[in-house]
C-alpha positions in Angstrom: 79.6 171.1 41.2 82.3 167.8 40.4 84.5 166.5 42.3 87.7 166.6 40.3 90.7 165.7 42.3 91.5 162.6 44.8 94.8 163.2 46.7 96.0 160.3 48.6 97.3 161.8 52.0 97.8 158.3 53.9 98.4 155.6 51.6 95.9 152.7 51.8 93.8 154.4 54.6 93.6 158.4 53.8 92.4 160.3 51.0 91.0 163.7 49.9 88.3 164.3 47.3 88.6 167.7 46.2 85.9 169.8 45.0 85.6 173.4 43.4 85.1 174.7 46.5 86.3 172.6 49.5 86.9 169.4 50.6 85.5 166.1 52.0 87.9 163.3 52.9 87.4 159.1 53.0 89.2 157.6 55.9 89.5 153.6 55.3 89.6 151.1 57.8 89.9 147.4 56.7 86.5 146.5 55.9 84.9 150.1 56.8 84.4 153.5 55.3 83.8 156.9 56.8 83.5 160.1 54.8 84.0 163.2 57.0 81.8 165.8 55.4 80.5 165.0 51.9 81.1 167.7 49.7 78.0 169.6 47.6 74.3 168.7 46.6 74.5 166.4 43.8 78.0 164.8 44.1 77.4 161.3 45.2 77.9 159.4 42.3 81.0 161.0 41.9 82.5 160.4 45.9 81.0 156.7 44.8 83.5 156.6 41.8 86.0 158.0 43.6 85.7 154.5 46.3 85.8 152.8 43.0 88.7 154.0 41.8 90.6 152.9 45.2 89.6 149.4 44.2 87.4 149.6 47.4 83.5 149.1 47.4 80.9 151.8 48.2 79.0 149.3 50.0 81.1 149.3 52.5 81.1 152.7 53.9 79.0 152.7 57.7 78.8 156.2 58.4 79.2 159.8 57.2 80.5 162.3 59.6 80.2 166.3 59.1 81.7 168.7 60.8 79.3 171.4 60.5 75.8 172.7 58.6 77.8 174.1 55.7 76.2 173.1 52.3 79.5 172.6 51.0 80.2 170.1 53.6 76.4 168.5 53.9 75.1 168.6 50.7 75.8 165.2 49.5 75.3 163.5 52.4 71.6 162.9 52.4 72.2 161.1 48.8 75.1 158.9 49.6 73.4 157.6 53.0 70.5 156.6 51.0 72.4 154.8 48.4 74.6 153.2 50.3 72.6 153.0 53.6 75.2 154.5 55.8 74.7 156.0 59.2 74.8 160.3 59.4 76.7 162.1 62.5 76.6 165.5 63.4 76.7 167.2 66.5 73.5 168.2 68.5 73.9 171.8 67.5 74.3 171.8 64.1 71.9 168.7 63.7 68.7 170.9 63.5 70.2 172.9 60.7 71.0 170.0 58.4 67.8 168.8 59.0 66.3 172.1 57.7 64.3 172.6 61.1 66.3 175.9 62.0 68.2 178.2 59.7 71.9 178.0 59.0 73.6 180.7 61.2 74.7 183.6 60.0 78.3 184.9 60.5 80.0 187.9 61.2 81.8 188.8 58.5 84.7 191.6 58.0 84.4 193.0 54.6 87.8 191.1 53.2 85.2 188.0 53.7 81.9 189.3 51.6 83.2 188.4 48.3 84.2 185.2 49.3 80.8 184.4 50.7 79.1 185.6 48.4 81.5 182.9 45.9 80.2 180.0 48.5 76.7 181.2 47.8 76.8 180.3 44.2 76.8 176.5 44.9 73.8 174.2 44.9 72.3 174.9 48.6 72.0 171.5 50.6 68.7 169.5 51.0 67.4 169.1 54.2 69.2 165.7 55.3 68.6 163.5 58.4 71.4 162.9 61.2 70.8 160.1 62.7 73.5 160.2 65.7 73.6 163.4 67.5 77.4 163.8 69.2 79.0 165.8 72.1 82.3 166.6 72.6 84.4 163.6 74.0 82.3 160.8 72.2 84.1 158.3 70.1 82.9 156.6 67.3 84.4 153.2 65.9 86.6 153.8 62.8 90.4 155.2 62.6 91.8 153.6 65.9 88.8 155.3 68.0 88.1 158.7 66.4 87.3 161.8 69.4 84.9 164.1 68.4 85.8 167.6 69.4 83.5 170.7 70.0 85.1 173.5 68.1 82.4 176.2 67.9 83.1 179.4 66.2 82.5 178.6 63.0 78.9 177.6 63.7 77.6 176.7 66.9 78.1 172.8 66.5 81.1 172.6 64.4 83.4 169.3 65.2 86.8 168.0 64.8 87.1 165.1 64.8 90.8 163.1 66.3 92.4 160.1 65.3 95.2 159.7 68.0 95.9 156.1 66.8 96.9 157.8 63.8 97.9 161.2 64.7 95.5 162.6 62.6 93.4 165.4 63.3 90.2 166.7 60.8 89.5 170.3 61.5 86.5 170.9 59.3 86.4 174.7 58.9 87.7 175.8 61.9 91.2 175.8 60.6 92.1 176.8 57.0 95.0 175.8 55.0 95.0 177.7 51.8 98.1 179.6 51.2 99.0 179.3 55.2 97.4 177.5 58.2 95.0 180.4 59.7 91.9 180.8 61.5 88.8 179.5 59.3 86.4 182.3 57.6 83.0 183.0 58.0 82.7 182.6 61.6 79.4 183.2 63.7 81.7 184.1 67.0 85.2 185.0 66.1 86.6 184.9 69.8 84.9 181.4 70.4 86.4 180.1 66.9 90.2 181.5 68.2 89.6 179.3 71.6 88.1 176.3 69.7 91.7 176.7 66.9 93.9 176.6 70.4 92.3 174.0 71.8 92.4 171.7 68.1 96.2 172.6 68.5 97.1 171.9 71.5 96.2 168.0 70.2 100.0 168.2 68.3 98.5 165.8 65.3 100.9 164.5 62.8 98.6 165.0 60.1 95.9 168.1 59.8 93.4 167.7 57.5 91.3 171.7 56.8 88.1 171.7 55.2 89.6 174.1 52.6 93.3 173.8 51.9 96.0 170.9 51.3 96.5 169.0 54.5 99.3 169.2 56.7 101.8 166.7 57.0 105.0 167.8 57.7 105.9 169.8 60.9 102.2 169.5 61.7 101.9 170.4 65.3 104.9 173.3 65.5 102.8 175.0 62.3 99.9 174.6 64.0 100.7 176.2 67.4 102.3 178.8 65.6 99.5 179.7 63.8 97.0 180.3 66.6 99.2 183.5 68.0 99.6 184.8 64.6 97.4 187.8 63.9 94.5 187.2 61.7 93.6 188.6 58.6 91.1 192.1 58.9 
């Protein structure tokens, strides 16, 4: 898997690599960088040319942060922190499943979703990879203004968003999707649990939502997004 898009969402401080599958984004503080997720096994050199191609130094990036176990959102992770010696976060749930000490959780899935899991299956499955902060809801960590972590289970037991409000930017990972309408994410271990933790992301009214598949939101962010949670889902 390649990364073969960048989309610049904020200019100068928000941008979106783009994979075959997915999504990770670089957020870009003045003399910091913080990846949220990291896209598949095998991509780092490519997320590392991508911080090139900004004019920006890979050096510089502190910490990775991933919003859940996913191997489409983990699997590069492990490389890039060793490269670049950056710091991993994930929340204490998930954190034994990137480490490869417990299995990834399975979900429930209604039979619209097989063929699109299966699809996810094809990709390169992650390596086990350290974490080496463990968060909880309501923790902030130092980039973006002050960046919230928020608990959003459902999708897997320690998914995350994670909140700029400096910036009125919200990251959903998968909880939320945004390809070809804002929805409910797929592939859910707890569908009810995922519905509360989409309310509760929305009820944050962000300028900006950034989905872990799907272009970002920019415009009308927080009226889209309400609207979305009382929509009924696909079956």
């Amino acid at each position: 898997m390649t990364l073969f898009e960048r989309v610049e969402v904020v200019p100068g401080r928000l941008h979106m690599l783009r994979f075959p599958i997915g999504q990770a984004y670089l957020w870009c503080d003045d003399e910091a960088l913080t990846p949220i997720d990291a896209g598949y096994a095998g991509s780092a050199p490519e997320i590392e040319e991508a911080i090139r191609s900004l004019g920006l130094r890979p050096e510089l990036l502190e910490r990775i942060v991933l919003t859940h176990c996913h191997r489409d959102h983990v699997g590069a992770s492990g490389e890039l922190a060793a490269r670049l010696g950056a710091e991993i976060v994930a929340h204490r749930l998930d954190a034994p499943v990137i480490r490869g000490e417990q299995p990834v959780p399975e979900p429930v899935l209604a039979d619209w979703e097989l063929p699109l899991y299966a699809h996810g299956l094809t990709a390169p499955e992650a390596p086990p990879t350290r974490v080496d902060r463990e968060v909880e809801d309501g923790e902030v960590l130092p980039f973006g203004g002050g960046a919230v972590i928020v608990h959003s289970p459902g999708h897997t037991p320690g998914s995350i968003g994670v909140h700029l409000p400096a910036r009125g930017v919200l990251f959903t990972g998968d909880c939320v999707a945004g390809v070809g309408q804002v929805m409910q994410g797929v592939f859910n271990v707890d569908g009810e649990q995922a519905a509360s933790s989409f309310r509760r992301l929305a009820e944050l009214s962000p300028s900006i939502a950034c989905f872990g598949h799907g272009d970002p939101l920019t415009r009308d962010t927080a009226r889209i997004l309400g609207a979305a949670t009382t929509e009924p889902q696909p079956r």
